[in-house]
N, C-alpha and C positions, 0 to 999 in steps of 0.2 A: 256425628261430629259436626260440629259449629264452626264454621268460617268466620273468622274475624273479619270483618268491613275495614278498608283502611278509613282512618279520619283523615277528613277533607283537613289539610295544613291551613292553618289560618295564614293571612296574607303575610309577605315577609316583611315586615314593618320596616325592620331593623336593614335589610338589605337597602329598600327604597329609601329610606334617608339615609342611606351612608353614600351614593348613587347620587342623589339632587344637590348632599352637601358638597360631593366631588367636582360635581357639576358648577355648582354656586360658587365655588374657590377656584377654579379655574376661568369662569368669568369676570372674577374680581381682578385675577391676573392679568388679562385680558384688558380688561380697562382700564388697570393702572399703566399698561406697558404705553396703549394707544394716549392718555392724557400725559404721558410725560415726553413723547414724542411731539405732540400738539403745541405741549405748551414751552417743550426746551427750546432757547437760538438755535436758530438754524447755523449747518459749518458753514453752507455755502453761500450766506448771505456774509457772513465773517471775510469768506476766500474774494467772494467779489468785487467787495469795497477797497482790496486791497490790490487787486488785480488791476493793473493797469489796463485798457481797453486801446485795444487797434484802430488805428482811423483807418476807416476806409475814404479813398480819395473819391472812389465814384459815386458815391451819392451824398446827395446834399444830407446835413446832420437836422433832422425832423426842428421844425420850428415850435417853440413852447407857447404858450399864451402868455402873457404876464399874468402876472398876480395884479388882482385889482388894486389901486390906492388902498393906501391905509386912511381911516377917516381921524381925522385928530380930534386930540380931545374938545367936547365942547365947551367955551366957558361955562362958569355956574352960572351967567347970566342969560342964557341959551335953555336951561336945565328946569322943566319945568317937574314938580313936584308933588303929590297925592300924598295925605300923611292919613293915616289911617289908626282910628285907637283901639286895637285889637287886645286891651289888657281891662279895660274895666273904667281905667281912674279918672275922672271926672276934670276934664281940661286938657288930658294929655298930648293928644292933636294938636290944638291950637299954641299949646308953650311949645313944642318941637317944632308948629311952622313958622312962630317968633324963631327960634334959632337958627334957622336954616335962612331966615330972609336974611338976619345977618352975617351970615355967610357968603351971601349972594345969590340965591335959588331964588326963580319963581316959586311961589305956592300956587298951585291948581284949586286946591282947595284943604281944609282939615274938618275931617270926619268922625263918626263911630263907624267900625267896619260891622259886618252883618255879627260876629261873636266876639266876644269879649273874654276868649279862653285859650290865646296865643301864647303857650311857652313862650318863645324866642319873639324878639323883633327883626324884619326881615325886607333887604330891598328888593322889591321886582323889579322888571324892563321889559318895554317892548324890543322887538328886534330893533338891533344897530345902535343899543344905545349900555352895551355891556360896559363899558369904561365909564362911563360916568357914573353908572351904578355901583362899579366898584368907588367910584372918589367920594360919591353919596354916604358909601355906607362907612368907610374912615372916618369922613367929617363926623356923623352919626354914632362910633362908634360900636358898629353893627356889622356882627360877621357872615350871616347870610344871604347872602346876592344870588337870586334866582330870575329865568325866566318869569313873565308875567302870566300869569295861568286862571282864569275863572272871575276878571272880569270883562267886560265889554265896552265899546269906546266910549260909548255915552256915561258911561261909569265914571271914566278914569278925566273927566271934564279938560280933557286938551293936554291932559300930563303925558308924560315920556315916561315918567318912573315913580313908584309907590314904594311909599315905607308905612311899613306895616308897622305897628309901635306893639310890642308883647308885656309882659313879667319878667 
């Protein structure tokens, strides 16, 4: 008589991805519950604000720093100017730094910038000079006001702020 061999059970496929799906849905749970905790108002900064605070008489109330001045705005005759023709078109720097002198901006100078494949036109700034970049780029008609990124002093010949001229 012949003894049958049991067959080796092939792996349980079906068990192990019903087990890692269990798994993987329970993590997802997991991370929704933690990002809606993260990202909801907190009660207790609601309860605080509205909570009135005890003075304590024995110690003195912590002294703040002030906030530095504010720098006001510079004139446009303060404003010095990098025009830059980052679109192609043959003059376009020097008509926009014709417009801008009559405006009242110094010109630093008007250029071709290294490419000539600028979607948008765009102001940059060195630090401390964010206000007048945004007044630049009104006068300009130009809605991107960025920090200054990628060039170096000797570049920008004494300017504060570049416009970038695009398409």
């Amino acid at each position: 008589m012949q003894h049958a061999e049991p067959i080796p059970s092939p792996f349980p496929w079906r068990t192990a991805t019903l087990v890692v799906g269990v798994l993987a849905a329970l993590e997802l749970v997991a991370l929704i519950a933690i990002g809606a905790v993260r990202l909801a108002p907190s009660h207790h900064a609601t309860v605080v604000k509205h909570t009135p605070q005890p003075v304590h008489r024995t110690a003195p109330a912590p002294q703040v720093a002030p906030a530095p001045p504010a720098v006001p705005l510079r004139p446009r005759a303060h404003v010095k100017v990098l025009v830059l023709n980052g679109n192609g078109v043959a003059g376009a720097a020097s008509t926009e730094a014709q417009h801008l002198e009559l405006e009242g901006y110094r010109i630093g100078g008007a250029t071709n910038a290294q490419r000539h494949d600028y979607a948008q036109s765009m102001v940059m700034y060195v630090p401390g000079w964010v206000k007048e970049a945004r007044r630049l780029a009104q006068d300009a008609g130009v809605r991107m006001v960025a920090p200054l990124d990628g060039l170096r002093g000797a570049q920008l010949k004494g300017s504060t702020i570049v416009l970038l001229l695009g398409t």
